[in-house]
C-alpha positions in Angstrom: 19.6 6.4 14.2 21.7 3.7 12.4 21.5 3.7 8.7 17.8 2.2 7.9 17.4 -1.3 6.1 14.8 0.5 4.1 12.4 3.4 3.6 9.1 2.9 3.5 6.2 4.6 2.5 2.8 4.6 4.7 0.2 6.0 3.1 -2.9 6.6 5.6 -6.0 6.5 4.1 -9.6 7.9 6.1 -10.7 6.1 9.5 -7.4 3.9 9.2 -4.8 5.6 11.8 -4.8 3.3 14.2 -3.5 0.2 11.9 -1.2 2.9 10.6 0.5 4.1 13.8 0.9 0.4 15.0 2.5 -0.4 11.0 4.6 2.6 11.8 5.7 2.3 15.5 6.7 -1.7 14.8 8.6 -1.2 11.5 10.5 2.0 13.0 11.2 -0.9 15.8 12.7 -3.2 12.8 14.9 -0.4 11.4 12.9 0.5 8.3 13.1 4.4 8.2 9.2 5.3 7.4 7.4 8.8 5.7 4.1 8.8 7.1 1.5 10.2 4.4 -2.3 11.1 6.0 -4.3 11.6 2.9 -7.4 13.8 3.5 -8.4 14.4 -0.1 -7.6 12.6 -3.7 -5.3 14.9 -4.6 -3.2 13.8 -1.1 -2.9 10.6 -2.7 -2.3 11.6 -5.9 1.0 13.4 -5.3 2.0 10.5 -3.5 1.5 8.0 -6.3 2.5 10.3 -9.0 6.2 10.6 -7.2 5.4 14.1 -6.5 5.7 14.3 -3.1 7.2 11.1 -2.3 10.9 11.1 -0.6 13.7 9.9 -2.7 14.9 6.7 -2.2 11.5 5.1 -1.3 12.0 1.4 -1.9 7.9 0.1 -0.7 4.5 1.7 -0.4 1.9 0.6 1.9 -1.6 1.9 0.9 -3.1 2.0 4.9 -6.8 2.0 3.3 -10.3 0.5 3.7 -11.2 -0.6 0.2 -14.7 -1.6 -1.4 -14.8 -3.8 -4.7 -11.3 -3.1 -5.6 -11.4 0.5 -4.9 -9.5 2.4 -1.9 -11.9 4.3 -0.2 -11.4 8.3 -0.5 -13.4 11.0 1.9 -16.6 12.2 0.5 -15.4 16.4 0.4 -18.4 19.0 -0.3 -18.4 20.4 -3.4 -16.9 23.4 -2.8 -13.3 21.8 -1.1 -12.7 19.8 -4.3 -9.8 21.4 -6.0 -9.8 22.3 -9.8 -9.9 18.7 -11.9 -9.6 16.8 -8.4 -11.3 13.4 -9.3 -14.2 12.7 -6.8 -15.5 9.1 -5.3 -13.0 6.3 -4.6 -9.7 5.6 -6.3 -10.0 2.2 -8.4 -8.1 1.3 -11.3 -8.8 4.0 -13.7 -7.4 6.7 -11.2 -4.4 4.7 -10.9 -3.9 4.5 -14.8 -4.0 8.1 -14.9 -2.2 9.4 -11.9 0.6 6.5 -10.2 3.8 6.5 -11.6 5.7 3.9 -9.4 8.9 2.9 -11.5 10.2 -0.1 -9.8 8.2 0.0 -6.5 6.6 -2.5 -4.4 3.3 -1.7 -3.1 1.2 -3.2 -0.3 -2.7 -2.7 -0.6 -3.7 -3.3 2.7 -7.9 -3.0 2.7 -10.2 -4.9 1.4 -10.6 -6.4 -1.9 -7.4 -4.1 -2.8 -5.9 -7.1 -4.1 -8.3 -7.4 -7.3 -6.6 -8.1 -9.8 -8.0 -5.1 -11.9 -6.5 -2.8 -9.3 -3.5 -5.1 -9.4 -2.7 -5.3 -13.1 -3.1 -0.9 -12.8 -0.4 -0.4 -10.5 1.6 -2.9 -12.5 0.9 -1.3 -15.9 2.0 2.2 -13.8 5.6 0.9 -13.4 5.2 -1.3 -10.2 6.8 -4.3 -9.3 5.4 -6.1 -7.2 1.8 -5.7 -5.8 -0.1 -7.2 -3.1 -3.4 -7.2 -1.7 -6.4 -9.3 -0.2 -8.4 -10.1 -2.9 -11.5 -10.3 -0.6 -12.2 -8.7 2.6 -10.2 -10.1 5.7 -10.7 -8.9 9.7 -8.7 -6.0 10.4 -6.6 -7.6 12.9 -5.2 -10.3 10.7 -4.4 -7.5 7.8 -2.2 -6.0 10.7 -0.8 -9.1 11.3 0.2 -9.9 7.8 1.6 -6.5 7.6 3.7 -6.9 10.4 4.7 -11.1 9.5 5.6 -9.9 5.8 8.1 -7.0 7.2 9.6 -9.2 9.8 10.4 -11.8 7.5 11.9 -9.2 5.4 13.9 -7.2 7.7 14.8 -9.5 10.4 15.4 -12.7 8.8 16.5 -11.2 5.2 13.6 -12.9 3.2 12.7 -11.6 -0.3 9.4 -9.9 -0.8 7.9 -13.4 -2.2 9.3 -15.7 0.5 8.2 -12.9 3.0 4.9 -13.0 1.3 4.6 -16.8 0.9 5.2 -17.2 5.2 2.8 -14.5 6.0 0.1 -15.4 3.5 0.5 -19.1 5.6 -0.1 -17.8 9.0 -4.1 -18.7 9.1 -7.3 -18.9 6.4 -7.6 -15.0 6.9 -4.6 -14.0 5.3 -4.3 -16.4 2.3 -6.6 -13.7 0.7 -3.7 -11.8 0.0 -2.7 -12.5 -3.4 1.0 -11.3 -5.4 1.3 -10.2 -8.4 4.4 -9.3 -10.3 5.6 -7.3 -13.4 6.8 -9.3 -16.1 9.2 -6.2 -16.9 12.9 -7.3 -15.8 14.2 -4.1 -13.8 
């Protein structure tokens, strides 16, 4: 494998593997090197948004997750699986402010409504740099397809995040949900 153009981060949330192994399989075909993460319990995603287990050199996260109101949607464990001080329910905003520490990322919040602007303005405040979502609830199909437009601008034809964003946000009605937001912190 030649060097990668970047290293990505694809965070798999419940009952979303099949967008995830297409994301993976098309930007491996792009050159992006990508660390798969399947998350089967909050505290799965809490390493990975805390840094903890997250490879060096990481330039993007995409969150691979239905959502609800803002909210990635986490499995519902029994009782007795939840770890010591494991939150329970879905991940919204609050978790984020508590657990993420994302200095300088760019993360992709690919489910619905994960492009609130609560849920934004939380990965921001947690040292994000860009983040982008749908702020309502598109078909699955065209949140692939965004997925796959935004990286292909970026990788293949050398767009910035925000011109990558602003041709894949212009494909069709479904995707000009996703919304960008930005840190106001220069890196």
């Amino acid at each position: 494998m030649s060097k990668p153009v970047m290293n990505v981060a694809l965070v798999c949330g419940p009952d979303s593997d099949m967008e995830t192994q297409a994301i993976r399989a098309t930007l491996e075909c792009f050159g992006a090197r990508v660390f798969t993460y399947w998350i089967g319990r909050p505290n799965d995603l809490i390493s990975v948004l805390s840094g903890e287990d997250l490879y060096a050199d990481t330039d993007m996260i995409i969150l691979s997750f239905h959502g609800d109101e803002g909210k990635l949607l986490m499995p519902e464990l029994g009782e007795s699986v939840y770890e010591e001080g494991e939150p329970r329910g879905d991940f919204g905003p609050e978790e984020v402010l508590r657990y993420a520490k994302l200095d300088g990322k760019i993360v992709f919040g690919n489910g619905c409504s994960l492009g609130d602007r609560a849920l934004a303005e939380a990965f921001l405040e947690r040292g994000c740099r860009i983040y982008i979502g749908p702020d309502d609830y598109p078909d699955g199909s065209s949140a692939l397809m965004f997925m796959l437009r935004l990286f292909y601008e970026m990788i293949q034809n050398g767009k910035s995040v925000r011109e990558a964003y602003e041709l894949a946000s212009a494909m069709d009605e479904e995707v000009s949900m996703y919304q960008i937001y930005e840190s106001s912190v220069d890196d």
